[in-house]
N, C-alpha and C positions, 0 to 999 in steps of 0.2 A: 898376258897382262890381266885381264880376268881372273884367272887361275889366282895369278897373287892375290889380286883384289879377295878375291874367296875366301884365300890362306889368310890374308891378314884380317877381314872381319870375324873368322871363325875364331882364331884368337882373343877377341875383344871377351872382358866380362861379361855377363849377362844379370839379367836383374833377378832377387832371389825368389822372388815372387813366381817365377815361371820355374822352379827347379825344387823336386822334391824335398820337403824336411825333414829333416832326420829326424831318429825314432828319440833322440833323447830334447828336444824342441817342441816334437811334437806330444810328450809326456808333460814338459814344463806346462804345454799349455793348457792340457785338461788337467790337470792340479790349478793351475790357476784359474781355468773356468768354475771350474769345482770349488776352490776354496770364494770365488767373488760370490758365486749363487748361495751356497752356505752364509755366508756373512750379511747379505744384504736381504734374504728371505727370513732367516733367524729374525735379522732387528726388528723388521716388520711386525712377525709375529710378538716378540716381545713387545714392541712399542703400542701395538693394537688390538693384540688377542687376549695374550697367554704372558703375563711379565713374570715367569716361570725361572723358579733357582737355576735350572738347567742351563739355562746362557751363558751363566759363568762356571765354567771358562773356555763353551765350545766358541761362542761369538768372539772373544780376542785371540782364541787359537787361530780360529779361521781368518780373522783379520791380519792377523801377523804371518799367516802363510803364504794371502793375494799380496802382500806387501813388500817379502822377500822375492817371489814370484818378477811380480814390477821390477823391482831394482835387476834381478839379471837380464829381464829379456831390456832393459832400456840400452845396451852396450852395443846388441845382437842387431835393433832397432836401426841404432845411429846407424851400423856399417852397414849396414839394408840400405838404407835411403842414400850415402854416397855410392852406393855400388848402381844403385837404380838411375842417380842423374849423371853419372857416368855412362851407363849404356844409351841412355838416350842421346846425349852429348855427340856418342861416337856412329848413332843411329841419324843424326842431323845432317853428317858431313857430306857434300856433293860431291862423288867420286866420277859420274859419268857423261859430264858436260852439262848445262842450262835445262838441256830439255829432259832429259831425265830425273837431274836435281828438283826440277818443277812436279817431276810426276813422283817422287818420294819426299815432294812437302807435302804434297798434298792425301798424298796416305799414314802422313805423320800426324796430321792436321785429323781425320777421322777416327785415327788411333786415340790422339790426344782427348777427342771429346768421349770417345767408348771408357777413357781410362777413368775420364773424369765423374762419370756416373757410376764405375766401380768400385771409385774412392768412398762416395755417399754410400753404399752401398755396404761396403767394407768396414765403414768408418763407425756405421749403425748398428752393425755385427757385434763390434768392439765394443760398443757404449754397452751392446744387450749382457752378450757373454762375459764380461771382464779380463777378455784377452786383449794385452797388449797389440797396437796395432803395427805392425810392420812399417809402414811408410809415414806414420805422425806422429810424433814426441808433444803435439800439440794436446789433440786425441788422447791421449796415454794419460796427461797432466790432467785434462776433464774428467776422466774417467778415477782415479787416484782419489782427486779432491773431492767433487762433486757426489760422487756416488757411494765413495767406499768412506773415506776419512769422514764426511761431513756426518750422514747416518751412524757413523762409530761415536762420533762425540755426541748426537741425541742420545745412542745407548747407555753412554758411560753419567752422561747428566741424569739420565732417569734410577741407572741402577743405581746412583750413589745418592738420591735425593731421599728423604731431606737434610742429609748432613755436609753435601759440598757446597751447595746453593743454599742455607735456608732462607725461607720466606720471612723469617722474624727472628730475632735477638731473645734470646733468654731474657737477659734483663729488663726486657722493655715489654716482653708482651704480657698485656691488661685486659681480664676480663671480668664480667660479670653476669650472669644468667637467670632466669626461674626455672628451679629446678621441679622437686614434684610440687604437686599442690593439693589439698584437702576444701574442705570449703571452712574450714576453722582456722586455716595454718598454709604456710608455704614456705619452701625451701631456697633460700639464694647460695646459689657457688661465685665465690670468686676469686682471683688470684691477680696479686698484689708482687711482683718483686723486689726484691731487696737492692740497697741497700732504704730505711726506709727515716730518713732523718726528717723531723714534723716542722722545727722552725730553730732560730737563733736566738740563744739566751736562755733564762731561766723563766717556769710555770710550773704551777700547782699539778702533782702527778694524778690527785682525783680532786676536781671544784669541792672546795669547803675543806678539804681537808687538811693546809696550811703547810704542805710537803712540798717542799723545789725540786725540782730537777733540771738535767741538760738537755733540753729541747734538741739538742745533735745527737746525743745517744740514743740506738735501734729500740725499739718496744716490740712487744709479741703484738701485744692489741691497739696499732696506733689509732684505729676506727671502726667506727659503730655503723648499723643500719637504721635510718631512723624512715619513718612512714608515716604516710597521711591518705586519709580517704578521697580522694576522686571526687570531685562536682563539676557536673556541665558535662557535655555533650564531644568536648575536644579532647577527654581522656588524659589532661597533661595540666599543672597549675591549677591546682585545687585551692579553696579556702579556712578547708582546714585545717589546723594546727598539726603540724609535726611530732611524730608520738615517738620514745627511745625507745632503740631497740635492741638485738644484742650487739655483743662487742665482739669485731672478726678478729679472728687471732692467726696470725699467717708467723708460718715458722720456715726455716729452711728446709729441716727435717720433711717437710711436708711438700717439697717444690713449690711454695709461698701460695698455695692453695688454700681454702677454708670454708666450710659450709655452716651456713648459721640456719636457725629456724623462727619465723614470724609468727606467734601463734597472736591465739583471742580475736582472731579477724573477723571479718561478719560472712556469710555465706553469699556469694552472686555478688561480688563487690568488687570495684576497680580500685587498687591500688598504686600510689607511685609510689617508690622508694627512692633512696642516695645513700652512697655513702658519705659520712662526715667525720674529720676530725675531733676525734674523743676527745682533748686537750682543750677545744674552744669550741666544738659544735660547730665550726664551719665548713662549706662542702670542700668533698675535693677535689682539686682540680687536677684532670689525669694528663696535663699537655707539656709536662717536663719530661714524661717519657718519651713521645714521640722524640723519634732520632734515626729510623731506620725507615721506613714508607713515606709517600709525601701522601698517600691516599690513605685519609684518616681512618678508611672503614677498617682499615691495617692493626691502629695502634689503638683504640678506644674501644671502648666498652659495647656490649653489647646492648642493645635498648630498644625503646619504643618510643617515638615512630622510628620508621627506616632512616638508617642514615643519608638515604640518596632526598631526605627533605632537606638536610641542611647541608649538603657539601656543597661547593662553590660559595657557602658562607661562612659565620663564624664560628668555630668547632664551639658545640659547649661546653660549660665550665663545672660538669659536676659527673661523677659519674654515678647511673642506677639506670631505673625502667620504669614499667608498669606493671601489674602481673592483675587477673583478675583469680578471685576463687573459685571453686567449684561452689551449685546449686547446696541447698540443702536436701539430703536425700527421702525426709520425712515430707517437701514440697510437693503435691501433685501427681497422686495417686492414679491409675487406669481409671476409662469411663467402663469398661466392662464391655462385652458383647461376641458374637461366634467363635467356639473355640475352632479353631484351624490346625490342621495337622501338620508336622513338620515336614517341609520340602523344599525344595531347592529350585526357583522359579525364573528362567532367564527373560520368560517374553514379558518385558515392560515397556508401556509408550507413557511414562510420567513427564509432567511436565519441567518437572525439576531434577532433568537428567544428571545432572553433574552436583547433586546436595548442597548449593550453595544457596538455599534457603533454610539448613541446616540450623535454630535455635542456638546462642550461647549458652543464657543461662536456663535450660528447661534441664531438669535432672531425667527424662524419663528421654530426653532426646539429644542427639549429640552424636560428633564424629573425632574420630581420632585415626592416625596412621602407624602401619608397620612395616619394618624393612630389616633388611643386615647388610652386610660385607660393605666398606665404605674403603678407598683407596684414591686419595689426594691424586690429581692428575693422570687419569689414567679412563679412556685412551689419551697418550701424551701429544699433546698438541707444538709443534712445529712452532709457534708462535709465543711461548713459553720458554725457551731455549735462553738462556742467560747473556749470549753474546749479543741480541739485539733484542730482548724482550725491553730491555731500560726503554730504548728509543720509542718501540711500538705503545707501550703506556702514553708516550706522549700524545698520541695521536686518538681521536673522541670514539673510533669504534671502526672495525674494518669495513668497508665497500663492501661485500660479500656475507657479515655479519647476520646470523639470524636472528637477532633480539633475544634471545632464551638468555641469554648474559651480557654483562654489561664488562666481560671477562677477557676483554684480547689486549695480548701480552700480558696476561698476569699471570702468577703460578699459583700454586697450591690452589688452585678450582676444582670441583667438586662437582658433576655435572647434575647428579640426582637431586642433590638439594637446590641447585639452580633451576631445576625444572618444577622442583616442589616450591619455590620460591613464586616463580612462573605461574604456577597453579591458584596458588590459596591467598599470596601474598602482595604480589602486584599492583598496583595500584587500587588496595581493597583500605578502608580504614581500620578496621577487623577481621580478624580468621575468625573462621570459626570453627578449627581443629580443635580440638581439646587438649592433646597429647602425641607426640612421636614414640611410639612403642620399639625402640633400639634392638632388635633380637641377637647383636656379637657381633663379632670381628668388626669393629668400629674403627680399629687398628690391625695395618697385617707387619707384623713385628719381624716374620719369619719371610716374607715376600718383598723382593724376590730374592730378599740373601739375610739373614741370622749370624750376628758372631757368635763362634764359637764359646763364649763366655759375657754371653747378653750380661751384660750393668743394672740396676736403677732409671740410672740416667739413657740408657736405651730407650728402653720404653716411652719415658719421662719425653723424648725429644721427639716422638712419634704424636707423641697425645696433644705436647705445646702446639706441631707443626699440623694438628686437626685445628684444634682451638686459634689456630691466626687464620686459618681459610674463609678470607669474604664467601664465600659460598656457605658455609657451616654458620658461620655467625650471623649472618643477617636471617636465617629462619630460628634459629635457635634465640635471636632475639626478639622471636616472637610467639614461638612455639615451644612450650616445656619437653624438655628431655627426658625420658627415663627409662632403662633396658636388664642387660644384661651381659654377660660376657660370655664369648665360647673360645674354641681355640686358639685363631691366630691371635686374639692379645697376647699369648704366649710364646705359643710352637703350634704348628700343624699337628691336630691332631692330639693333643697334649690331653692325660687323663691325671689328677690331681693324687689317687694314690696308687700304692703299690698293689702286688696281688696280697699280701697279705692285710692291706686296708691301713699302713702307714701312710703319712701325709708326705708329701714329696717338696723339697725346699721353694720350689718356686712361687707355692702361695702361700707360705708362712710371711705373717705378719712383721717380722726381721726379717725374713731376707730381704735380699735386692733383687726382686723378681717382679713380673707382670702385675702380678692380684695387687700391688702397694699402688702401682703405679694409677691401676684402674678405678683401686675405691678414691683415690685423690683426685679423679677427673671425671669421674661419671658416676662410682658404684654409691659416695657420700652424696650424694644429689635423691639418691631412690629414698622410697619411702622405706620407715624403719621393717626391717626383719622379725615377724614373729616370735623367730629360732632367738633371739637373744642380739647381744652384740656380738660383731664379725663374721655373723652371716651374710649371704648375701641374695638368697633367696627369700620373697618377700610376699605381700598380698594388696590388695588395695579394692576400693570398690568405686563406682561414681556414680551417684544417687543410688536409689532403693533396689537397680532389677540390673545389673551389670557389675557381676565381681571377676577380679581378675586374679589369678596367682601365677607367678612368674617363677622358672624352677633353674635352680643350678643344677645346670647337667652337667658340669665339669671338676668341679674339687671336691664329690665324694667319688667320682666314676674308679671303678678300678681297669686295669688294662684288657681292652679289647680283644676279640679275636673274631673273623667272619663267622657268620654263623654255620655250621654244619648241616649236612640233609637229614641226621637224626634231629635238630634243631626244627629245622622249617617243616618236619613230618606234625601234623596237628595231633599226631595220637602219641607222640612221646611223651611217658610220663611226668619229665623233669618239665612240662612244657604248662604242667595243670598250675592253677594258682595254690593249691594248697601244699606244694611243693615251696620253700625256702630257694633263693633264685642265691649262687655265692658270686656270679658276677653282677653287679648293682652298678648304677646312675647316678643315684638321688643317695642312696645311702640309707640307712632305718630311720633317722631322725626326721630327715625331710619327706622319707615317703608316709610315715604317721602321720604327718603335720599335714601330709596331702589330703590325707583320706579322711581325715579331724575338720578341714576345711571344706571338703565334699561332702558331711554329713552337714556341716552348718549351710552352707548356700544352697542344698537342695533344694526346700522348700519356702525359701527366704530371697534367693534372687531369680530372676526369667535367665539370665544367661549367665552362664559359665566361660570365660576363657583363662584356658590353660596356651600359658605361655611356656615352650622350648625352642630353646636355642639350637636344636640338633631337628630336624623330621620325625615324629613320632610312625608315620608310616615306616613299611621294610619295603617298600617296592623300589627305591633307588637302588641301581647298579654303578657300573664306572668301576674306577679305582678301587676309591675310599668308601664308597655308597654306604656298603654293609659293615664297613668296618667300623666308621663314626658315629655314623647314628643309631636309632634306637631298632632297630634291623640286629646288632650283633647285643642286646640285652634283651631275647623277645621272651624269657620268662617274667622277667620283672616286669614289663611292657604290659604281659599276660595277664597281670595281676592288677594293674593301672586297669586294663579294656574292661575286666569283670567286673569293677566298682563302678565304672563310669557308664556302663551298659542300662542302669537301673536311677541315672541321673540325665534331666533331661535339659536339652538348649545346651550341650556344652563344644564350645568350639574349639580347637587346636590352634593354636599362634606358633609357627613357627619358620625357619629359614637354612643357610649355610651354604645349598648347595646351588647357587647362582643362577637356580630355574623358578619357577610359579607354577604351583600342582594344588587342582582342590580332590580333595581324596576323600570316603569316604571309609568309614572302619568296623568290625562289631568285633567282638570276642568272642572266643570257642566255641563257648556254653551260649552264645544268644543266636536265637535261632534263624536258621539260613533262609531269612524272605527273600525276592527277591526286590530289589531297589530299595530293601530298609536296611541303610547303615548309623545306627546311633552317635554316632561320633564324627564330627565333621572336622576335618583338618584342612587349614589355607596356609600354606608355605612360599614366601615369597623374598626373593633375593636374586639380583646383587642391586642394593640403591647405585654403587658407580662399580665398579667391578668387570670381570670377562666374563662372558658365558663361548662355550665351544659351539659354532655350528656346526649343523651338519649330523654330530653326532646327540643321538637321544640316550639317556642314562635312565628315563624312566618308566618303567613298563611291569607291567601285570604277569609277565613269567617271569618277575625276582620276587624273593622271598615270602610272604605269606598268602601272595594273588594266585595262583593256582587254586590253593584251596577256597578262595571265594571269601577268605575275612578282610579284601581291601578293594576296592574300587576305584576306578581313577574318571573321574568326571571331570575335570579340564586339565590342560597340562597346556604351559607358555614354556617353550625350552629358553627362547631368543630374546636379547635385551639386555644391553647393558645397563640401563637403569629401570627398576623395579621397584615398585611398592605398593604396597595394599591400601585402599582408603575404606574405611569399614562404619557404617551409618547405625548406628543403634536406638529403634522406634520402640519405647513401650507404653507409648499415653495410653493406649487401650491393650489394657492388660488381657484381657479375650483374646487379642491378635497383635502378641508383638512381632514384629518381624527386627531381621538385619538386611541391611543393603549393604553389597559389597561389592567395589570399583576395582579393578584392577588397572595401573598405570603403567604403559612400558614404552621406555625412550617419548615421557612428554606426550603419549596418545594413549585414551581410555579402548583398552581392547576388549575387555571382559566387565558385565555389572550381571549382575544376578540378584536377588529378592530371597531371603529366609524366613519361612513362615516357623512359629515357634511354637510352643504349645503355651499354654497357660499353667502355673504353679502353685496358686493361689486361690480360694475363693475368693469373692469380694464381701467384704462388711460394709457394713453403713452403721448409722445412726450412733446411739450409745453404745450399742454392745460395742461397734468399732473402737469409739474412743477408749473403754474400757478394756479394750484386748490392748491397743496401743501403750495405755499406761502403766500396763503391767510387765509387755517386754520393757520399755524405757526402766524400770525396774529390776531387769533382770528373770523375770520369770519366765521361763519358755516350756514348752512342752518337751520330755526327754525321748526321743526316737531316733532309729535308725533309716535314715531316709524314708 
């Protein structure tokens, strides 16, 4: 009897869990380990590193392989788990009376609880690796959802933003800004969409001039700017009369964009502006557009004060700002006193560590900021996600919330400017920035995916979806904008001509490329171009001792290539400046204009900054290092360092490559001190963007640092948000310095002290006024620096 007993348990099933599995199960599984860890490490990386073209279409390959993966082993699954409460079924039955039955519960009973810590055990396995779990279809469904699918549809919301989700309506979004500013003059951008019908019935098309028209029929110019001078102390409702001013003229052509100009204004003066209805001179009111945010900062203009003074009340009823101008630069000349050598001095205990004692209107003093790379949400926040972002808006601000934004559950946030927000604008009645100095990619057109036959209206839907971001717009409504463009407004990497020096369609003024897009949303805000109209390289000064010239490094460059080791040999012939350089940057027109405007500011202003948009150093490596920037031009480059060798105070502005390096530089021909580099370069980006850790790209064995023409005196690799804050002292012309703040992720990690030299004598008395009224004339003395 036994015996049977034996024979007939040895026959029962067994559970599969105790029996080898096969080689083609156990293949499903590392493919599907393989494909969950691929799909769920990728998103990350995209979501928080690197939102790199490469994801599409290795992340939905991978996702669609754990997927098929799932679906077979779910079959394999089920018949596992009835074959398992089968064995045990037939492992329960009491074959050899009471008291045995007793003593095989009660090892059923020990088994049961070792099984059950197997399960957690097992089950944990499953959630880590992405292998289907043999005994839970429960488990399998959490794993599926939660892990794989959920993470898949953040990826597919971010790659496809901002055209699945947007944050704003074409038609409806309304802005208005201060663009650059003079202390004679300033620039308002604003965009108006269409359709733009003023009122019902018939009115005079100009007062007095006895002309009807259909009040419903569209106008190019339906309104003007009109302005009045500032009294009192609360910067808003002045009592002065309202003064006309130009008439905006918004077209389609234009994506209902328009830049007007304020001149005849008085120097160190606050202004308000509005717009008003040309037809009656009344303001206008922008709250017919609202139709898409219930949070007004969404649909309304940009302005002064912040909008968080009147939400929760009644939205106003007009839309404009304030804008102040700049000092006059003839105001408040140096006291004089020790001339100081130039150097770069980090030990300071000042009382006014952070420049917020920084003067508005003194010309000789003043602070302004610079940055690049800006990329609408990103890192992508979980709370952002379109399925329950509506709901979390309703709610006043997360439990866990750091106050750096007022931004959970909203999209299109911007972290850099919310921390620049954080910084200068907070609960302050005043900045006292002067300027945001924009150094490119303000837009990544090409990140993390490009169609293959970019529109117009591409770019156009990039730029709107900057211009709706509460993050963007409430510092820009307080802070003038003005920069430049580099590559991703286009393509990665994008050079404007060909090798033989034709212009390439994407920035011709007809096509439908990037450069329309740009001068319609940021490039028509810059100050005018010396080069004429349709350039876009430009100069500017603020007050008497700080000129600036900001350079397109992009639409004359011709096509790149790394540089060679006959290149980076400093004894190559082709390398001297009086060699003709035939791969070019700037191009002949703009590098004249360079070196025309380094002859005039020589002796006329204390500092120089030269703004690029690319690194003027070659020590960046990586990828692209030496290919984008001025690393693979270093004849031309060569020929910039010998001019600028023999000018002094001049610093470097510039960005791209998502680190902070202060550098310093000489030329060939200037002689090898040691710790004297005439040329000071600060390179600092990304304002919201990725940077790689871990990995360093920049270092003194690339490109011209062996031979000792570059230096690398700080280097910040890490930080997603970055930007320069640069303090400019020249009351005493004897000793002007810069002070310069570096900001990364919201904390000052770098300030340093720049001692200048002096440029000028000082005059007094008559003869002073009498040298004075003779430049204001035009007469200058004619020399070569």
């Amino acid at each position: 009897m036994p015996d049977a007993e034996k024979k007939a348990n040895s026959s029962l099933p067994r559970a599969s869990s105790s029996s080898s599995p096969s080689s083609g199960s156990s293949l499903l599984s590392i493919v599907q380990c393989s494909s969950s860890i691929i799909t769920r490490l990728g998103i990350y990386l995209f979501l928080r590193w690197v939102p790199s073209s490469l994801a599409w279409p290795a992340i939905p390959i991978a996702f669609a392989v754990y997927a098929l993966c799932w679906l077979i082993k779910q079959p394999a699954s089920s018949s596992t788990r009835a074959a398992n409460e089968l064995q045990q079924l037939a492992n329960g039955v009491d074959v050899q009376g009471e008291k045995m039955g007793k003593s095989v519960g009660n090892k059923h009973n020990a088994e049961d609880n070792s099984a059950r810590g197997d399960s957690w055990t097992s089950s944990l396995r499953s959630l880590i690796s992405g292998i289907s779990h043999p005994h839970s279809p429960r488990i399998n469904t959490l794993s599926l959802l939660l892990l794989h699918v959920l993470p898949f549809l953040l990826f597919l919301d971010s790659y496809s933003s901002p055209y699945l989700f947007p944050s704003h309506y074409a038609h409806s979004l309304l802005f208005n800004r201060v663009a650059s500013i003079s202390p004679t003059s300033a620039k308002i951008h604003v965009r108006w969409p269409e359709p733009i019908p003023l009122f019902e019935g018939l009115a005079e098309d100009v007062p007095g001039s006895g002309v009807l028209r259909d009040g419903m029929t569209r106008v190019e110019r339906p309104f003007r700017v009109v302005y009045r001078e500032v009294v009192g102390p609360s910067g808003m409702g002045g009592v002065n009369r309202w003064e006309r001013g130009p008439l905006v003229e918004v077209k389609e052509e234009n994506d209902w964009t328009a830049t007007v100009t304020l001149g005849n204004l008085w120097p160190a003066t606050q202004y308000e502006y509005r717009l008003a209805w040309a037809h009656n001179n009344t303001f206008v009111d922008p709250q017919r557009l609202v139709d898409f945010e219930s949070d007004w900062t969404q649909a309304l203009s940009l302005r002064s004060p912040s909008p968080s003074a009147w939400l929760g009340a009644s939205p106003p009823q007009f839309v404009g700002g304030t804008l102040r101008t700049w000092p006059d630069p003839r105001a408040g000349r140096g006291m004089g006193g020790l001339v100081v050598a130039s150097s770069l001095d980090e030990d300071q205990d000042e009382e006014d560590v952070y420049g917020d004692r920084v003067p508005v209107d003194d010309p000789n003093h003043f602070k302004f900021l610079t940055s690049s790379c800006v990329k609408p949400d990103f890192p992508y926040r979980v709370d952002s996600f379109p399925l329950w972002s509506w709901a979390l808006r309703l709610l006043p601000s997360a439990p866990w919330s750091t106050g750096e934004t007022d931004s959970w559950g909203k999209r299109n946030v911007i972290r850099g400017f919310d921390l620049m927000w954080e910084r200068y604008l907070k609960d302050k009645a005043q900045s006292n920035v002067r300027f945001l100095l924009q150094l490119g990619d303000l837009i990544y057109a090409d990140v993390p995916r490009l169609p293959s036959s970019p529109s117009l209206e591409t770019y156009r839907t990039l730029y709107r979806n900057l211009f709706a971001s509460p993050s963007f717009r409430r510092v820009m409504g307080h802070v003038p904008m003005i920069g430049i463009y580099d590559d991703h407004e286009i393509k990665n990497n994008w050079a404007g001509r060909t090798g033989e020096g034709g212009e390439l369609p994407e920035f011709a003024e007809e096509g439908a490329g990037g450069g329309k897009a740009w001068r319609e949303y940021v490039g028509g805000g810059n100050p005018e171009s010396v080069g004429g109209e349709g350039e876009n390289w430009y100069t500017f000064r603020y007050g008497a001792e700080a000129s600036f010239f900001v350079l397109d490094t992009r639409r004359y460059r011709t096509p790149s290539s790394p540089p060679s080791p006959e290149d980076l040999d400093p004894t190559t012939p082709d390398l001297t400046p009086s060699t003709p350089s035939v791969k070019t940057m700037l191009g002949s027109t703009q590098k004249e204009a360079l070196f025309r405007w380094l002859s005039t500011v020589n002796s006329t202003s204390t500092f120089k900054f030269l703004v690029s948009s690319v690194p003027l150093t070659s020590l960046w490596g990586g990828i692209d290092g030496p290919l984008d920037s001025w690393a693979a031009y270093l004849a031309e480059r060569e020929e910039i360092l010998e001019v600028l060798q023999y000018v002094p105070n001049v610093i470097v502005l510039s960005g791209d490559r998502h680190e902070a390096a202060v550098v310093g530089l000489r030329s060939l021909s200037a002689p090898h001190e040691e710790g004297r580099y005439p040329v000071l370069e600060l390179s600092t980006s990304p304002l919201s963007m990725f940077y790689i850790p871990l990995i360093r790209t920049l270092s003194e064995e690339n490109g011209r640092g062996p031979s000792g023409q570059e230096k690398i005196l700080k280097y910040f690799p890490d930080g997603q948000s970055k930007w320069m804050d640069i303090e400019v002292d020249t009351r005493r012309a004897a000793e002007p310095r810069l002070v310069f703040r570096l900001w990364v992720d919201g904390e000052m990690k770098w300030k340093a002290r720049y001692l200048g030299k002096q440029v000028r004598a000082q005059v007094s008395g008559v003869g002073g006024v009498a040298q004075s009224f003779l430049q204001l004339l035009g007469w200058r003395p004619r020399r070569w620096f």
